[in-house]
C-alpha positions in Angstrom: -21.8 -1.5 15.6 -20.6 -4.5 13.8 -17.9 -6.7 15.7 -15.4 -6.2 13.1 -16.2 -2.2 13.9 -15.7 -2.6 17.3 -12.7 -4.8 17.1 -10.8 -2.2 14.7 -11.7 0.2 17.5 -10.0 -1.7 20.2 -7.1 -2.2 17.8 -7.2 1.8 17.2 -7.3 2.1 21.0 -4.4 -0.3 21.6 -1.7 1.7 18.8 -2.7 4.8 20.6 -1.9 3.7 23.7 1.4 2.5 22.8 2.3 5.5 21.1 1.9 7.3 24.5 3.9 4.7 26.1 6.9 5.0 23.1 6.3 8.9 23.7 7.1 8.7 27.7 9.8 6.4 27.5 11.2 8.1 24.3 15.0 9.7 24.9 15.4 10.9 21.7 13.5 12.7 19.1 13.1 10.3 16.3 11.5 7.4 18.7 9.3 10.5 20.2 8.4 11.6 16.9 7.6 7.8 15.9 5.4 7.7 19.4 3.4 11.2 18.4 3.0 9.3 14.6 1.4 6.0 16.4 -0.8 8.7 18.7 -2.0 10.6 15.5 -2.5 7.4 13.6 -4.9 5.7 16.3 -6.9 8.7 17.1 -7.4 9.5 13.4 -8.6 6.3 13.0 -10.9 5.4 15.6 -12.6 9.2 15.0 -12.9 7.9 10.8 -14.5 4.4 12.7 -16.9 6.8 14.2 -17.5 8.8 11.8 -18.3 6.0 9.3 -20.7 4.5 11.8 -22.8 8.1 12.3 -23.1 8.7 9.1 -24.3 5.5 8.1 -27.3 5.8 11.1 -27.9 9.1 9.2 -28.3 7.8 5.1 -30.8 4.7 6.7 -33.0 7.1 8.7 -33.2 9.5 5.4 -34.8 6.4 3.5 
């Protein structure tokens, strides 16, 4: 992985774990709501960071 890769992955990392802490220290809905958002967000994007890296191991060993 590039160092650009793995440093949009820590990033990623970093908004999902914030979003856990906004969710536990939530006390009402919209800032809980805003938490589960910044959970989502990170997750989605660190799995699309893996996902770009898998598939581009896959198109070099097809050529």
């Amino acid at each position: 992985m590039s160092p650009t890769r793995i440093a949009f992955l820590a990033l990623s990392g970093a908004i999902l774990l914030l979003g856990l802490f906004v969710v536990a220290a939530a006390v009402e809905l919209p800032l809980a709501v805003f938490g589960w958002g910044l959970v989502l967000f990170g997750g989605f994007f660190a799995f699309t960071l893996v996902k770009r890296r898998m598939d581009e191991e896959e198109a070099a060993r097809r050529h």
